[in-house]
C-alpha positions as CSV (number, residue, x, y, z in Angstrom):
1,X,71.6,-44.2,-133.5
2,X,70.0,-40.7,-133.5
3,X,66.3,-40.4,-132.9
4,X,64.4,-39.9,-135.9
5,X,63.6,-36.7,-137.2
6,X,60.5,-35.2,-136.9
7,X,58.5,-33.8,-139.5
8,X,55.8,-31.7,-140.3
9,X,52.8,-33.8,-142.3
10,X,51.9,-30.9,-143.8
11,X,54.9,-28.8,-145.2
12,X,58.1,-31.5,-144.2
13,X,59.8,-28.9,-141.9
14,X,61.5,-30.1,-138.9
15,X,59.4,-30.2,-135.6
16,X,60.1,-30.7,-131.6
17,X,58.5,-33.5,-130.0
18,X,56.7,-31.3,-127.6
19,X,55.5,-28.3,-130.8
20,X,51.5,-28.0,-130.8
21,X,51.4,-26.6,-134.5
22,X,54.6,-26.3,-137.0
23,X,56.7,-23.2,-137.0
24,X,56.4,-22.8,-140.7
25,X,52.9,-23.5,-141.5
26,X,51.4,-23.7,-138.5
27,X,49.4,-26.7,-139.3
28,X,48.3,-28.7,-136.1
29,X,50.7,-31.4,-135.2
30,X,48.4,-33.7,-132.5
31,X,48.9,-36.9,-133.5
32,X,46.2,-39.5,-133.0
33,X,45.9,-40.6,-129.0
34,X,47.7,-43.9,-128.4
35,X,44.9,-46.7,-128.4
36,X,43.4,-47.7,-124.9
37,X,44.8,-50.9,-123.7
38,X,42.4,-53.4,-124.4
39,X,39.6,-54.7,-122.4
40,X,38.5,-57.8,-121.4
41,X,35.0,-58.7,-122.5
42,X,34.3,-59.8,-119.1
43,X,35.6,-56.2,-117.3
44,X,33.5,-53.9,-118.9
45,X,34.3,-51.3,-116.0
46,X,37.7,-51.2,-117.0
47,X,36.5,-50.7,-120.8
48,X,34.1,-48.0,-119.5
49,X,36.5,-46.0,-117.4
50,X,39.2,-45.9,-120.4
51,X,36.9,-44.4,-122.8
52,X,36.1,-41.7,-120.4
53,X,39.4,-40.5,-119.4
54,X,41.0,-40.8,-123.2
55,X,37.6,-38.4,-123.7
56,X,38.0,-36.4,-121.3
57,X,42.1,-35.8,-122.4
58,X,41.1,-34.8,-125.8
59,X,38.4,-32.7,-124.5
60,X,41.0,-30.7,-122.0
61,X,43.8,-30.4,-124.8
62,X,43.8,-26.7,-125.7
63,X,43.4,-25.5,-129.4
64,X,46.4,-23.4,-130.7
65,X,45.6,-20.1,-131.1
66,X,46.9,-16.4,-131.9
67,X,45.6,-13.3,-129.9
68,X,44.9,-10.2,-132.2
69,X,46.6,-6.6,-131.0
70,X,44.2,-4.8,-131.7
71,X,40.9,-6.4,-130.2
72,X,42.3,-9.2,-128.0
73,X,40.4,-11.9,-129.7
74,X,41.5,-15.7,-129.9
75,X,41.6,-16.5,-133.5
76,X,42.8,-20.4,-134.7
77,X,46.0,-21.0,-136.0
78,X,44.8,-21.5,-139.4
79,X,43.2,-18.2,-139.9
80,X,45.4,-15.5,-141.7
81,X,43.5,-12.4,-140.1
82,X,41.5,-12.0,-137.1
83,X,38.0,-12.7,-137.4
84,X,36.4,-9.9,-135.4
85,X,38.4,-6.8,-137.1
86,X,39.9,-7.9,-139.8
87,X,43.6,-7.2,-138.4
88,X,46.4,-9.7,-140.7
89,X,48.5,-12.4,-138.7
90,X,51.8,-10.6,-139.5
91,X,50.5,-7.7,-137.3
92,X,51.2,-10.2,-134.3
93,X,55.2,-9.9,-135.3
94,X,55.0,-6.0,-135.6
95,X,57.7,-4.8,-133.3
96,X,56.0,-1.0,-132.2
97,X,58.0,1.4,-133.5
98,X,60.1,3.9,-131.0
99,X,59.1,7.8,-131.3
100,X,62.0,10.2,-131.5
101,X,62.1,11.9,-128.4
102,X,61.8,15.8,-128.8
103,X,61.9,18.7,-127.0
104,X,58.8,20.4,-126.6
105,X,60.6,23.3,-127.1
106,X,62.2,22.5,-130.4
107,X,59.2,21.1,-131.6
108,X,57.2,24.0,-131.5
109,X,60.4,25.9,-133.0
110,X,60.4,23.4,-135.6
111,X,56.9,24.2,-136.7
112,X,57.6,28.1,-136.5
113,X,60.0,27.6,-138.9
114,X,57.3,26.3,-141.3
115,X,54.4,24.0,-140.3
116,X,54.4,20.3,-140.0
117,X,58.7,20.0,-139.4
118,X,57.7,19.6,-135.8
119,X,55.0,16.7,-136.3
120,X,58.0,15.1,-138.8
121,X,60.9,15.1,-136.3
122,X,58.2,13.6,-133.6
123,X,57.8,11.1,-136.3
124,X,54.8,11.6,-137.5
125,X,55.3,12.8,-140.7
126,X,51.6,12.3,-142.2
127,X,50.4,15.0,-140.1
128,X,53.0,17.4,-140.5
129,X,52.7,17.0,-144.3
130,X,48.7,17.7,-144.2
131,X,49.6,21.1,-141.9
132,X,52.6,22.3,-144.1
133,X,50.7,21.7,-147.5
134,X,47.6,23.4,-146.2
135,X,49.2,26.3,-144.5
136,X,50.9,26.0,-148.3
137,X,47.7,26.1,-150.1
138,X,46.0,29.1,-148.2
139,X,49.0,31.6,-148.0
140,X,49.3,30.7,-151.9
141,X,45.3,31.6,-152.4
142,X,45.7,35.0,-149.7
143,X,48.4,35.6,-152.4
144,X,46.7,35.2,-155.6
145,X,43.8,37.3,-154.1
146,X,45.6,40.0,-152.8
147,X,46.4,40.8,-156.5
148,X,43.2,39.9,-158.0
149,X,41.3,42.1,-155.4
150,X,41.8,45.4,-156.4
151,X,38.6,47.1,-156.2
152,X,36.5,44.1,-156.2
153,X,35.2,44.3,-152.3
154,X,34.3,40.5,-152.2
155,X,38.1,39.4,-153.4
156,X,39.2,41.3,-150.7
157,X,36.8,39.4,-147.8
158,X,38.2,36.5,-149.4
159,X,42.4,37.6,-149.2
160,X,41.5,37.8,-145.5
161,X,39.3,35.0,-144.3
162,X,42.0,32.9,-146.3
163,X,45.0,34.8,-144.6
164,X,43.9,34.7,-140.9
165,X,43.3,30.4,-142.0
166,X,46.9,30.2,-142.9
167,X,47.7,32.0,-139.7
168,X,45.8,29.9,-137.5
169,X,47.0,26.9,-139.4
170,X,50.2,28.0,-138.6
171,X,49.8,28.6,-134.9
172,X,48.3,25.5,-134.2
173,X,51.0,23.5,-135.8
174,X,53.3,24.9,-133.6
175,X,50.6,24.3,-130.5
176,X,50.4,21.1,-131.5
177,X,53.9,20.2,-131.8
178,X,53.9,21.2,-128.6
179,X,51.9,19.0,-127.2
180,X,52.6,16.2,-128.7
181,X,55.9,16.4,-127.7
182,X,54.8,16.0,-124.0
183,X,52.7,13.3,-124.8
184,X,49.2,14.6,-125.9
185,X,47.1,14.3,-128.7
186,X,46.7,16.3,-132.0
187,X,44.5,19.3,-131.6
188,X,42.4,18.7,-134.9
189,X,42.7,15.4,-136.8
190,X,44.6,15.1,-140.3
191,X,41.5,13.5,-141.5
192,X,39.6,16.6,-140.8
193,X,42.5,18.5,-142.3
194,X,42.8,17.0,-145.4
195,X,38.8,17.4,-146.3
196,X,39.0,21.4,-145.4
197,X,42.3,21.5,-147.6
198,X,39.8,20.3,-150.5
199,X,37.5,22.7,-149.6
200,X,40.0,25.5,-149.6
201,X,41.1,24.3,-152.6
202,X,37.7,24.4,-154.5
203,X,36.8,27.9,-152.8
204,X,40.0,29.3,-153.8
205,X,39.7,28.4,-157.7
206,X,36.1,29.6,-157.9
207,X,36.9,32.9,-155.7
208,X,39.9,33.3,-158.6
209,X,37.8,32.7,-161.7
210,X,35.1,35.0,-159.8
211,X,37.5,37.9,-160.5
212,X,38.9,36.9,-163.4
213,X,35.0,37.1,-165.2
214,X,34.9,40.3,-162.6
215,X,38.1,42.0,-164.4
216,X,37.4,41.1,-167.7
217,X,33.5,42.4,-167.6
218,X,34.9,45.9,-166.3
């Protein structure tokens, strides 16, 4: 006859004999310690060394556990993120993904050919879609005021601090493509990026409407 089965107590799912928690749930699975053998009334060393080492075991039996990635603290199996920073269990079975490997060289011609394709064939497409739309957004505003500005002098300051941002926008994609293709780090963060393309955005529109009310009062 087959050994019995063994079950989880907590969900039913099938168990080895030698699993600390269940593979499903991961409820504990230590059973109750076998009894001590029974003492004599008249050997109560015997009784008193017993309860010391079926102490001690349970004392020196290890508490399942799951180490977070991202701060290395032990967390219990029963909690479902970790409880220093906050990071979920299912981050534990998170295979890293695998950058594409590029050329340095390619990468930088990548983001010549328009800002951010570099940072997306490197795979990192979040920050090559922060540099392409604000090297979008600032060429679109030089546009806009290069047609508005005729013969309003502060339109015209305006056409070229936004043109020489859309060329250093567009330079430094390309630098940075660069160097992240050998390994380094972004020059400016896509956090940072995203708050001045706001910025641009809101300068722009009021520069616009400026000479709109400028043309109309003329």
């Amino acid at each position: 006859m087959p050994d019995e089965e063994l079950r989880c107590p907590n969900c039913g799912a099938l168990v080895s004999e030698d699993a600390a928690w269940c593979g499903q749930c991961f409820a504990p699975l230590g059973g109750a310690p076998e009894p001590p053998p029974a003492a004599h009334p008249d050997d109560p060393v015997t009784a008193t060394a017993t309860g010391v080492g079926v102490a001690t075991e349970a004392a020196e039996r290890p508490m399942p556990f799951w180490p977070c990635p991202v701060c290395g603290g032990k967390n219990p199996i029963q909690l479902d993120s970790c409880a220093t920073c906050g990071t979920p269990f299912a981050q534990v079975m998170r295979v890293p993904e695998e950058r594409t490997r590029v050329e340095p060289r390619d990468a930088a011609i990548r983001s010549l050919i328009f800002p951010g394709l570099g940072h997306r064939a490197l795979g990192r497409g979040l920050d090559g879609l922060a540099r392409g739309v604000l090297f979008a957004v600032t060429f679109g505003l030089a546009a806009s005021l290069a047609v508005a500005a005729a013969g309003s002098g502060a339109l015209v300051a305006a056409f070229v601090l936004f043109l020489v941002a859309g060329v250093g926008v567009y330079t430094m994609s390309a630098v940075e493509a660069h160097r992240l293709a050998q390994g380094g780090d972004l020059i400016v963060e896509t956090k940072v990026l995203m708050w001045a393309l706001v910025g641009v955005v809101f300068v722009g529109v009021g520069l616009l409407v400026f000479g709109a009310v400028t043309a109309t009062h003329r």
